[in-house]
VOZA-399471 format. One record per residue: residue in one letter; chain; residue number from 1; x, y, z of N, C-alpha, C, O, CB in turn. Coordinates in steps of 0.001 Angstrom, whole numbers. Glycine has a CB too. Example, Ala and Ser with C-alpha at 12.3 -4.5 7.8 and 13.67 -1.06 7.14 Angstrom:
REM VOZA-399471
- A A 1 13190 -5690 7800 12300 -4500 7800 13200 -3300 7800 14236 -3319 8465 11308 -4473 9046
- S A 2 12850 -2250 7080 13670 -1060 7140 12900 30 7870 13409 1138 8039 14084 -598 5725
***
This chain:
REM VOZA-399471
- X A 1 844 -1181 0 0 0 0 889 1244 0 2025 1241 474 -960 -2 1224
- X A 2 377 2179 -492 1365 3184 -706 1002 4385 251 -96 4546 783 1412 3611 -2249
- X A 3 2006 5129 368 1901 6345 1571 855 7445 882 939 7999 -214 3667 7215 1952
- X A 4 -115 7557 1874 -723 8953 1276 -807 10586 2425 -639 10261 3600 -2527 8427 825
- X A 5 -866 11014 2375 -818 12223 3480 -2211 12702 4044 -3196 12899 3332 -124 13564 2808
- X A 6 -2163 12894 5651 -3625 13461 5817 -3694 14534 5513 -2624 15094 5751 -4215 13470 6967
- X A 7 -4986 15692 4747 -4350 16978 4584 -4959 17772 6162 -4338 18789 6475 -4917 17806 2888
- X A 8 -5453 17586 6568 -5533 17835 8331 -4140 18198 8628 -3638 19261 8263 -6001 16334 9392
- X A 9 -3667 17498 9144 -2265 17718 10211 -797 17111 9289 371 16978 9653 -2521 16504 12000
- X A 10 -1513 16823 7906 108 16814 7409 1175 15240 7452 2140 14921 6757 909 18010 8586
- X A 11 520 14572 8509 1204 13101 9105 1399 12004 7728 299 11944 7179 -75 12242 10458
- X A 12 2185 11324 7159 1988 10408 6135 1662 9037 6877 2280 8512 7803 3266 10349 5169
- X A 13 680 8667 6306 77 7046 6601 -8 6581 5290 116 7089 4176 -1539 6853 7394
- X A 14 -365 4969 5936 -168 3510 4925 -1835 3485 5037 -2394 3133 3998 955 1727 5710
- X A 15 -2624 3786 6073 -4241 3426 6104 -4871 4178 5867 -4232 5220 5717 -4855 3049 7092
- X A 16 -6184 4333 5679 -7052 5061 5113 -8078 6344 6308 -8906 7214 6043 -7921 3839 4360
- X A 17 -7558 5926 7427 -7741 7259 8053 -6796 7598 9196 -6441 6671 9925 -9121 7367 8561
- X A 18 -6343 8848 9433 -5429 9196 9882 -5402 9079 11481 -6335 9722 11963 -5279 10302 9340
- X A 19 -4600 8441 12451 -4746 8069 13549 -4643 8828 14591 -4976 8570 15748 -4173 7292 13651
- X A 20 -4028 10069 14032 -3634 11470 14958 -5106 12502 14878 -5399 13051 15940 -1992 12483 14088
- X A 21 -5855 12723 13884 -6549 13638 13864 -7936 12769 13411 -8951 13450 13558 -5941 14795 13008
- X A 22 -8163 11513 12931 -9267 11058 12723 -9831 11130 11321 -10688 10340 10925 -9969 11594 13560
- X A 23 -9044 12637 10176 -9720 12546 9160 -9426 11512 8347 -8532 10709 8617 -9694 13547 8599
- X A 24 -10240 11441 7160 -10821 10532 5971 -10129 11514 5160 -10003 10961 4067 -12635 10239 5701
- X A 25 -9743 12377 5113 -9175 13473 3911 -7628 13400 3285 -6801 14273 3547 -9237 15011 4578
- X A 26 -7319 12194 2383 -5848 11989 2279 -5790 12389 526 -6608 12470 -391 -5278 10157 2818
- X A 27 -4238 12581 713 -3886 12969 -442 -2838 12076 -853 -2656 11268 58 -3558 14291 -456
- X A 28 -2014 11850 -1894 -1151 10970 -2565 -156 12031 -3056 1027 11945 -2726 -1866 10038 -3725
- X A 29 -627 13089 -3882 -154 14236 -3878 750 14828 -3014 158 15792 -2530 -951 14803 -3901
- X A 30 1770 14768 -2605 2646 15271 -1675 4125 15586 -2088 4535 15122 -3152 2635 14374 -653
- X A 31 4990 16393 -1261 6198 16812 -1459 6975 17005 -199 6357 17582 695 6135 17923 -2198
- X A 32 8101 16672 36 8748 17223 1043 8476 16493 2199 7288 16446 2518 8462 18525 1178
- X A 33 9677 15624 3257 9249 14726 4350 10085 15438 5588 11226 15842 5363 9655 12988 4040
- X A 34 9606 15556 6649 10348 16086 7847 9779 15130 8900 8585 14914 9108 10085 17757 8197
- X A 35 10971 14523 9610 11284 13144 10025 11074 14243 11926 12130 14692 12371 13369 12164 9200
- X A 36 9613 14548 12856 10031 14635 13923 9928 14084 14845 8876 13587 15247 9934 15271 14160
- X A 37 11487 14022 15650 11288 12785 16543 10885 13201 18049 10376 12491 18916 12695 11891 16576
- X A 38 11372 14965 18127 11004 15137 19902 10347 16827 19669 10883 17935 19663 12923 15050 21333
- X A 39 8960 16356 19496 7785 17904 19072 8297 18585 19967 8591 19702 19541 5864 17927 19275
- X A 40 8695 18342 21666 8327 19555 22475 9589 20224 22348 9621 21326 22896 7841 19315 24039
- X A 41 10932 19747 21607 11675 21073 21723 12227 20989 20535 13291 21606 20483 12712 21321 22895
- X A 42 11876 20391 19419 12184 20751 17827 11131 22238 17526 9924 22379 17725 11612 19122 16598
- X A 43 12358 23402 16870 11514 24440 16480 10463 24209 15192 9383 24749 14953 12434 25548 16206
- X A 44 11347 23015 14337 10344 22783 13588 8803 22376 13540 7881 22748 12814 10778 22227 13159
- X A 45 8894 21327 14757 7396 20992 14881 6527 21950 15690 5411 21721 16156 7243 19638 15520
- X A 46 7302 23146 15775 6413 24222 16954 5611 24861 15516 4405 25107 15529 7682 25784 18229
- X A 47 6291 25032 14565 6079 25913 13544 4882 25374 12378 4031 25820 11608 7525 26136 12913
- X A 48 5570 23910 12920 3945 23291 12037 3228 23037 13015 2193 22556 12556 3893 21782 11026
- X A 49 3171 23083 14169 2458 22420 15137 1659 21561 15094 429 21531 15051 1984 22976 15661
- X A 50 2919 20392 15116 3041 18842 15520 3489 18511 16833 4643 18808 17142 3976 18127 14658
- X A 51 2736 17935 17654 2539 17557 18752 2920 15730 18844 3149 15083 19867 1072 18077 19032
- X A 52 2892 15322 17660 3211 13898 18148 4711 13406 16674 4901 13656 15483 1218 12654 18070
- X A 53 5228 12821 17503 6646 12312 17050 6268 11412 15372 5688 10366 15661 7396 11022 18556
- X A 54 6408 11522 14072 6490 10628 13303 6693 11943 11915 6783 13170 11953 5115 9434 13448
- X A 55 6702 10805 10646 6840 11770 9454 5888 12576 8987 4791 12041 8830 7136 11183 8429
- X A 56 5973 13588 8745 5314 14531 8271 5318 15182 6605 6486 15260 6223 5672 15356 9155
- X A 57 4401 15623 5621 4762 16358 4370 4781 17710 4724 4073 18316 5528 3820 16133 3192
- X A 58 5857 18165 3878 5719 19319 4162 4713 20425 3439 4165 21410 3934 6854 19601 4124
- X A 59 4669 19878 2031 3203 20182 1163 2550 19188 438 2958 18278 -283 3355 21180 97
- X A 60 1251 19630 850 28 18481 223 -734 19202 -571 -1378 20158 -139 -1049 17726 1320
- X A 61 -754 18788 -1963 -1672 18981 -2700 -3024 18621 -2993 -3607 19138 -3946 -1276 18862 -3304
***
């Protein structure tokens, strides 16, 4: 199965609804992966505000 992105919160999953935010709203369409492993003191995940540790896109189409 191939990776698709939730467009909610951005998270890439293998299943068909996203386990962090609950939506049904995925895309295949995507670009750009940012790997975070510790949200509470990476500036990056403050900026997307990601709260839980895994891969992320950085744009979803």
């Amino acid at each position: 199965m191939s990776e698709q992105v939730c467009r909610e919160c951005h998270r890439i999953i293998t299943g068909q609804t996203c386990p962090i935010c609950g939506s049904s709203n995925l895309s295949s369409d995507w670009s750009g992966m940012v790997i975070i492993i510790d949200p509470e003191r990476s500036e990056i995940a403050k900026k997307m505000d990601v709260r839980v540790a895994d891969k992320y896109a950085l744009k979803v189409r």
